[in-house]
FIRO-923673 format. One record per atom (N, C-alpha, C): x, y, z; residue in one letter. Coordinates in steps of 0.2 Angstrom, whole numbers, plus 2048, in hexadecimal, padded with zeros to 3 digits. Example, Ala and Ser with C-alpha at 12.3 -4.5 7.8 and 13.67 -1.06 7.14 Angstrom:
8427E4827A;83E7EA827A;8427F0827A;8407F5823S;8447FB824S;840800827S;
END
This chain:
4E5E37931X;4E7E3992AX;4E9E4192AX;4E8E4592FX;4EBE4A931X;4F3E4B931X;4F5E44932X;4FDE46933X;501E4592FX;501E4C929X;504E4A924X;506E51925X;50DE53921X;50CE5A922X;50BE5F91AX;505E6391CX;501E66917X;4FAE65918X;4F8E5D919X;4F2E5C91BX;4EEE6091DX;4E7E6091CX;4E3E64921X;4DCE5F920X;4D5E60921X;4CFE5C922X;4CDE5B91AX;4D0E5F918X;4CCE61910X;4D1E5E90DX;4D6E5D90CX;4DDE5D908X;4E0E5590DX;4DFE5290BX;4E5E4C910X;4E5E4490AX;4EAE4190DX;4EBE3C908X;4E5E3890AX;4E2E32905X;4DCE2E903X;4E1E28903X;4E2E24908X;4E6E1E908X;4E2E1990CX;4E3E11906X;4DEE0E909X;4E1E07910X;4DCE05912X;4DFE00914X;4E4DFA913X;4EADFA917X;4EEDF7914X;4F5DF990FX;4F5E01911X;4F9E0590DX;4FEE03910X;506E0690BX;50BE0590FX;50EE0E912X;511E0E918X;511E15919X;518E1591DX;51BE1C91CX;522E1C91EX;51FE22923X;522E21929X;51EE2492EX;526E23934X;521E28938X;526E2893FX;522E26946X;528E2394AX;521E21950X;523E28954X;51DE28956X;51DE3095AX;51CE2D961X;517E29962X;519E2696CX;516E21969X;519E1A96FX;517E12970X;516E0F976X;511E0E978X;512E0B97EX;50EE0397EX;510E01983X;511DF8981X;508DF6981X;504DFA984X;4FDDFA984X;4F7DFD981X;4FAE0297CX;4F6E06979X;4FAE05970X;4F5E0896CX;4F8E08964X;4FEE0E966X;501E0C960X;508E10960X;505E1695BX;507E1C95BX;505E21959X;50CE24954X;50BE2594EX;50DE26948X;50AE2D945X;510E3093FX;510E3693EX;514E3493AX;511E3B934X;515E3B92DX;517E4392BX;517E45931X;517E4D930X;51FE4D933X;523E54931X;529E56933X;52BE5693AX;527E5993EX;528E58945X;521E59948X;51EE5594EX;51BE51952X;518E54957X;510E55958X;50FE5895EX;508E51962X;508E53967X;505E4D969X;4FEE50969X;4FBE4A966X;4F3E49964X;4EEE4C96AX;4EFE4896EX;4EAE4C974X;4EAE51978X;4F1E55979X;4EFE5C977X;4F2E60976X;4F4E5F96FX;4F6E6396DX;4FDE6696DX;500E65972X;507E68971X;50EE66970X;512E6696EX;517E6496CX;51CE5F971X;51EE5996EX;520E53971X;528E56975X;529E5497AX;52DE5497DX;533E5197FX;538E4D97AX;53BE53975X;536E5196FX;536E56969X;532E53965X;536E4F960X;533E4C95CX;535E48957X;534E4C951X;53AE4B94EX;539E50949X;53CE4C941X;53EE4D93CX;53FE4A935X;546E4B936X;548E49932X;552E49930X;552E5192EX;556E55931X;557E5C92FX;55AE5E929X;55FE58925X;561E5B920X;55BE5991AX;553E5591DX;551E56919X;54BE5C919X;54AE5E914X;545E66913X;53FE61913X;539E65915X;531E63919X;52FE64913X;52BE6090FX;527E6190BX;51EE5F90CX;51CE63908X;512E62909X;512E5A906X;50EE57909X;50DE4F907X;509E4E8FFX;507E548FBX;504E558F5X;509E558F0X;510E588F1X;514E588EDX;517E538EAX;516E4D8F0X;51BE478ECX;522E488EFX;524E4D8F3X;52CE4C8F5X;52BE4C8FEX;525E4B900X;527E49907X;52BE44909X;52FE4490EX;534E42911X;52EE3A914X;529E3C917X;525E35919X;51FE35917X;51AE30915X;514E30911X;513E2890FX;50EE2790AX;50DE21907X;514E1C903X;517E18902X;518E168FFX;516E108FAX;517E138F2X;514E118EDX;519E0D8E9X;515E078E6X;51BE028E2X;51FDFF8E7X;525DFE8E1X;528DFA8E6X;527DF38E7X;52CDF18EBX;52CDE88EFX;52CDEB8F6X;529DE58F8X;528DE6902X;52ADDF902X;52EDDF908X;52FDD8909X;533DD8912X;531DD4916X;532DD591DX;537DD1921X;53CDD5924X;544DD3926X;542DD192FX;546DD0932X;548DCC935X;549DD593BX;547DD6940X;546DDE944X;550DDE945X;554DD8946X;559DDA945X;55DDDA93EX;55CDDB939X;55EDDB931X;55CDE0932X;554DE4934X;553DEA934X;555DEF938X;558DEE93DX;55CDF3941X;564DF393EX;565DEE93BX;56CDEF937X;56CDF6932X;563DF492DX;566DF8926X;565E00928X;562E0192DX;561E0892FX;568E0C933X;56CE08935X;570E09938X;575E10934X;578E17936X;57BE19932X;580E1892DX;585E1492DX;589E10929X;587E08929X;584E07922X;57FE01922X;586DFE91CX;58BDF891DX;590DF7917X;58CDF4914X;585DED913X;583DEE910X;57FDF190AX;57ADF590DX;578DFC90AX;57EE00905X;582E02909X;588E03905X;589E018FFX;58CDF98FEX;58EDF88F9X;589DF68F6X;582DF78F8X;57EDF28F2X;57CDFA8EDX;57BDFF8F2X;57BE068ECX;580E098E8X;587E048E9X;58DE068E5X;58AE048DDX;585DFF8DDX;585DFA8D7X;57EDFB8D4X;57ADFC8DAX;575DFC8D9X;56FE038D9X;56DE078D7X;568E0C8D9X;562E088DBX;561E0C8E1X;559E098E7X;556E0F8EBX;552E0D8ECX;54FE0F8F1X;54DE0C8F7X;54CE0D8FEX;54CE08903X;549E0C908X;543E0A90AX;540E0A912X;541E05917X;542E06919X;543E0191FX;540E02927X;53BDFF92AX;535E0092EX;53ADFC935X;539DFE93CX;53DDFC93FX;536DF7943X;533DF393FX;52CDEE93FX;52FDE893AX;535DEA936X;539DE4933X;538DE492CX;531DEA927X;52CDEC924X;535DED91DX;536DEC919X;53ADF1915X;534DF090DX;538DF6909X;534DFB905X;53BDFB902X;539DF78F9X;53FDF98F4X;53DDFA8EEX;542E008ECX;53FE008E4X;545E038E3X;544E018DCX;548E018D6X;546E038CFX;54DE028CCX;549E048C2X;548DFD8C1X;549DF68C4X;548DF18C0X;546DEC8C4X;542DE88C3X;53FDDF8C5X;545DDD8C9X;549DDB8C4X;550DD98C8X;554DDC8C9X;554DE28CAX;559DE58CDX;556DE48D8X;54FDE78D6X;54BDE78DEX;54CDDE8E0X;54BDD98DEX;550DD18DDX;554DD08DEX;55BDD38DEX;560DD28DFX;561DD88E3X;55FDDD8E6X;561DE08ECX;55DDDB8F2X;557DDB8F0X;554DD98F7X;555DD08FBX;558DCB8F4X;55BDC78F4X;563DCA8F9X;565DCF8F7X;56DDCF8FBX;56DDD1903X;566DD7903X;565DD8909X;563DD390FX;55FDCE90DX;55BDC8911X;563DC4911X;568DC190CX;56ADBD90DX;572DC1910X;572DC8913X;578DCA916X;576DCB91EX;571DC891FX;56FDC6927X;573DC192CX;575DBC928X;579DB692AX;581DB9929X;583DBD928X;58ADC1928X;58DDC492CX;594DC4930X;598DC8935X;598DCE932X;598DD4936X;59ADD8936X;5A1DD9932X;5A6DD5932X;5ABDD592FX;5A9DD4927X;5A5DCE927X;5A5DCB921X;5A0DD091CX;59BDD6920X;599DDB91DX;59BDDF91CX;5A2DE191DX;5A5DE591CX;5AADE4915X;5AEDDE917X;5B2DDB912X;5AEDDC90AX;5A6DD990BX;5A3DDA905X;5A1DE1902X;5A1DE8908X;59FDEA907X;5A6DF0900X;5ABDEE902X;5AFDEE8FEX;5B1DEE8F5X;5B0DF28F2X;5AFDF28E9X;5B6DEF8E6X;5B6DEC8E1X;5BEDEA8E1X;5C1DEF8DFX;5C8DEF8E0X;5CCDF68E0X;5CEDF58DAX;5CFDF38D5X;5D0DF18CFX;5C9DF38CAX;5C3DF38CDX;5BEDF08CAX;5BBDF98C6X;5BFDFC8C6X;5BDE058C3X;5BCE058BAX;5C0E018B7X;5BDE008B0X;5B9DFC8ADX;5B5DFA8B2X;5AFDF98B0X;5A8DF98B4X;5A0DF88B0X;59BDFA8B4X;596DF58B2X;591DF48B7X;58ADF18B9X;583DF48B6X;582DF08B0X;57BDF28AEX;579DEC8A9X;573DEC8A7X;56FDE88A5X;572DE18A0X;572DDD8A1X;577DDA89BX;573DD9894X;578DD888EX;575DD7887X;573DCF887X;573DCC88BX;571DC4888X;56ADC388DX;565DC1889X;55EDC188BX;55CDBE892X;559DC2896X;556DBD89DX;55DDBC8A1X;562DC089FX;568DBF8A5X;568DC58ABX;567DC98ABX;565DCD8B1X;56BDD48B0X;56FDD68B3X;573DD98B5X;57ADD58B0X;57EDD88AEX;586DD78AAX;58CDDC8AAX;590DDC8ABX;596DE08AAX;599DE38A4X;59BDE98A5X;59CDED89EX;5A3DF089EX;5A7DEF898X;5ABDF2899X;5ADDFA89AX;5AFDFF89BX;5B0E0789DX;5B7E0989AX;5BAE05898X;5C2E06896X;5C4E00892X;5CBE0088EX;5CBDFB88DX;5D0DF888DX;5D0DEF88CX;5D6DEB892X;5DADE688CX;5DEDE788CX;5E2DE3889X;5E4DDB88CX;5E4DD7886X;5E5DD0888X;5E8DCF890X;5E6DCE895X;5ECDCC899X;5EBDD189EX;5E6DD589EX;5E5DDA8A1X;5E0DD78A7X;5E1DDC8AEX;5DBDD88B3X;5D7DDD8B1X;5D0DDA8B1X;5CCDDE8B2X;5C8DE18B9X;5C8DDA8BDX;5C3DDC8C3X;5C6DD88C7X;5C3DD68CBX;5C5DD08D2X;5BFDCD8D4X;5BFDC48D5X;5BADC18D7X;5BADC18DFX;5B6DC48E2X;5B8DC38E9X;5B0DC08ECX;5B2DBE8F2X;5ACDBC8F7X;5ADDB98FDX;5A7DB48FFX;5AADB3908X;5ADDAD907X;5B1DAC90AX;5B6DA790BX;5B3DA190EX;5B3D99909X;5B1D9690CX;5B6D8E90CX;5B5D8A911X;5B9D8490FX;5B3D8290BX;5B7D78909X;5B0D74906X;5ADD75908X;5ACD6F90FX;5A8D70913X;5A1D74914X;5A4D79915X;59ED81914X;59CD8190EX;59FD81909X;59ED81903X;597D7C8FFX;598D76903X;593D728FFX;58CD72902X;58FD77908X;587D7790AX;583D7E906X;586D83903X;583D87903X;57ED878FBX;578D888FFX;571D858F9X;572D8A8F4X;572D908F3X;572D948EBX;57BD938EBX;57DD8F8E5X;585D918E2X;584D938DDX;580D998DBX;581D9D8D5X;586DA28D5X;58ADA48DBX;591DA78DCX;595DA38DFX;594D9E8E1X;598D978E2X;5A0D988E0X;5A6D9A8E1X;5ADD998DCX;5B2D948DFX;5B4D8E8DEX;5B8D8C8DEX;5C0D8A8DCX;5C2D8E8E3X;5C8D928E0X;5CFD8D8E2X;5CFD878E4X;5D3D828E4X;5D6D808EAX;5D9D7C8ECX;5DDD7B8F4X;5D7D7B8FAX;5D1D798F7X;5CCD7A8FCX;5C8D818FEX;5CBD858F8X;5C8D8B8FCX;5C2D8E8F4X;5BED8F8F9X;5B6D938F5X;5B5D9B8F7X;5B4D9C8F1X;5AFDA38F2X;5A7DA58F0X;5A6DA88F4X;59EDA98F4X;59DDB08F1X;59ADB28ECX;59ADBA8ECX;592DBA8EBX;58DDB58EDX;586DB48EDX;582DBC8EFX;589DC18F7X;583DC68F9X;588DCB8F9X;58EDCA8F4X;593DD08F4X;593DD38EEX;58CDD78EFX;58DDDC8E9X;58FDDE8E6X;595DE38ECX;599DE78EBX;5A0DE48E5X;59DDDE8E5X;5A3DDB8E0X;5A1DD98DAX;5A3DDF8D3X;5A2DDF8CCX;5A2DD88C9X;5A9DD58C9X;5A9DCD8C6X;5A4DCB8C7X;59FDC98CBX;59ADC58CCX;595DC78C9X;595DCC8C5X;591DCC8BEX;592DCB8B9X;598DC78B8X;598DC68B2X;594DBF8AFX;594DBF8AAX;58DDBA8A6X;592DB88A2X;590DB18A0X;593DAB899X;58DDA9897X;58FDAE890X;58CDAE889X;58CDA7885X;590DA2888X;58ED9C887X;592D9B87FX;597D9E87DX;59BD9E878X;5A2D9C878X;5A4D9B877X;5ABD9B877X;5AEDA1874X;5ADDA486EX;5AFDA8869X;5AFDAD86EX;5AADAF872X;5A8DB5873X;5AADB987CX;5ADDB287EX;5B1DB4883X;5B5DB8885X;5B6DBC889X;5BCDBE886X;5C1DC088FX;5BEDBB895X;5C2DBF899X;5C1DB589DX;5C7DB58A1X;5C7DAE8A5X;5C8DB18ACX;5C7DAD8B0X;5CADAB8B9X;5D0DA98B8X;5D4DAE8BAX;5DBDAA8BEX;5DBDAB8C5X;5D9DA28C7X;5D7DA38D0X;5DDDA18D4X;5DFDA58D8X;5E3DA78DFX;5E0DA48E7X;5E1D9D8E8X;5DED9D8EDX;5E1D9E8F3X;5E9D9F8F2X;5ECDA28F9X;5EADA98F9X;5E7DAC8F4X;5E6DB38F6X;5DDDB48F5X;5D9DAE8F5X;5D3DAE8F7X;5D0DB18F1X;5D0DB28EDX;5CCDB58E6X;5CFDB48E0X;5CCDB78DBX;5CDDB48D6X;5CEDBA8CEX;5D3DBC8CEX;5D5DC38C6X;5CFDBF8C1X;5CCDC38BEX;5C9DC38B9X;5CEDC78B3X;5D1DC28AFX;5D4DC78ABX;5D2DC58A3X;5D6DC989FX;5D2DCA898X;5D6DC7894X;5D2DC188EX;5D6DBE88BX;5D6DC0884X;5D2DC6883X;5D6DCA87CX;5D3DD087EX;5D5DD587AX;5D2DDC87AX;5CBDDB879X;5CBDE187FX;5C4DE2882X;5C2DEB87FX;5BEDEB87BX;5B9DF3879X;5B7DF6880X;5B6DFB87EX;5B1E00883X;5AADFD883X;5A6DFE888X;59FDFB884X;59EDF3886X;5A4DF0884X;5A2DE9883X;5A0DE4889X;59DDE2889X;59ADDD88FX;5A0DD588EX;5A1DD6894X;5A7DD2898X;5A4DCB89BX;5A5DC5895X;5A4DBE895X;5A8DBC898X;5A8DB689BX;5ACDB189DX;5A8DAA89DX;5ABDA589FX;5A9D9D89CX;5AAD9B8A4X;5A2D9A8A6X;5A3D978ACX;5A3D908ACX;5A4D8B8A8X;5A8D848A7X;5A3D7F8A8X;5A3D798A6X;59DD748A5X;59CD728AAX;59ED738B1X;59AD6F8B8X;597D768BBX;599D7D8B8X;592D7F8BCX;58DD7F8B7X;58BD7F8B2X;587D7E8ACX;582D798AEX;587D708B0X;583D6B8B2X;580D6C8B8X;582D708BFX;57FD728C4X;578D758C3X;579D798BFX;571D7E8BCX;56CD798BAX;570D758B5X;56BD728B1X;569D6C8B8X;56AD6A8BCX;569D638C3X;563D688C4X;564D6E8C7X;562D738CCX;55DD768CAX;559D768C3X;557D7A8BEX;554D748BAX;54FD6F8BBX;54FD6B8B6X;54BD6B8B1X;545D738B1X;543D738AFX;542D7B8A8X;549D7C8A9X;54DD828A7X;554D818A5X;557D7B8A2X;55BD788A0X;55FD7C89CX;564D7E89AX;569D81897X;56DD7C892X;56FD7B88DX;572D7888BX;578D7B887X;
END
């Protein structure tokens, strides 16, 4: 409980068993417990003198006393914990993580991630910490390439933004930031490219698009891609934006089918067989 920095015998943190702790491994050996430390740089326990090379904190971060609340390592409180796979966890630590990247273009988070598989998320929302750690777990099964391609934001997609939507228990919806005239694109559907075949297998189609000539798009763990917030308000009157799908060019314009306000949250009519999908899929939360 000493290795904290600021600590002392009269002054140290009171954590109980079972805490969760962001910590550094200071030595490990295949037959003894591994020895950990939450202090800025490391001296070894038995006597006393400084580890050779020592382990030290990230330098562009400044050391703080673990009473202040801004140490760099210590308790972690709140939050979601939920446990990755040692190689999903050697991805998200990596220094260019795409994506980490694009899920904090969309998202603000916080993230620990323990090289034991352990990660640590928090957020300002229920479902926001849901839908990252859902993207994270489900971009395990993706190429390099294919994490890359998502980690990309639609080049189109700058007038408009990601926050809470107006229609009850829907989660996350798109807002407009400028405003678009009939006929105007607003964003772009994009995701991983799938045939039928692929297509029929994949168990969550809530970003499911079927874009014609055989060809499907998944935007299930591309965050990085606005359109696939957008929500149907279940009106006709109130729509105000359709797909025009491109499957020689593998995505799908999201344009505006009348003017669109500042402010205004960006409807489209996802059409009666995904509707009936939900309701087979869902039988006990029915939609009508």
């Amino acid at each position: 409980m000493l290795a904290f920095d600021g600590a002392s015998k009269r002054n140290r943190p009171n954590m109980q068993p079972g805490s969760l702790v962001y910590c550094r491994v200071v030595r490990a050996a295949k037959d003894l417990d591994a020895c950990v430390t939450c202090e800025g740089t490391s001296v070894e326990w038995s006597t006393g003198q400084s580890l050779t090379p020592p382990t030290v904190a990230p330098t562009h971060l400044a050391k703080k006393d673990w009473m202040t609340g801004l140490a760099i390592y210590g308790e972690l409180t709140g939050g979601y914990v939920f446990k990755a796979s040692i190689g999903l966890a050697k991805s998200l630590v990596q220094d260019e993580c795409a994506v980490l990247e694009s899920l904090g273009r969309a998202i603000p988070f916080e993230l620990a991630v323990g090289v034991n598989g352990v990660v640590w998320l928090n957020s300002k929302s229920s479902q926001d910490t849901i839908l990252v750690a859902n993207a994270i777990l489900n971009s395990e099964g993706l190429t390099p390439a294919q994490r890359d391609r998502e980690s990309v934001e639609d080049s189109n997609g700058g007038g408009v933004e990601v926050k809470m939507s107006r229609l009850p228990n829907a989660g996350l919806g798109l807002f407009a930031t400028t405003t678009f005239n009939a006929g105007d694109v607003v964003c772009v559907y994009r995701g991983q490219v799938l045939a039928t075949a692929d297509a029929l297998k994949v168990a969550d189609k809530s970003y499911l698009m079927r874009l014609g000539g055989g060809v499907y798009i998944d935007a299930r763990t591309c965050i990085g891609v606005k359109a696939r917030y957008i929500n149907d308000c279940r009106s006709r009157g109130v729509h105000n934006v359709e797909f025009e799908k491109l499957p020689l060019l593998q995505k799908a314009n999201v344009r505006a089918t009348r003017y669109i306000h500042i402010g205004d949250e960006i409807y489209v009519d996802y059409g009666k067989w995904y509707w009936l999908a939900y309701n087979l899929s869902h039988p006990h939360d029915l939609i009508k």
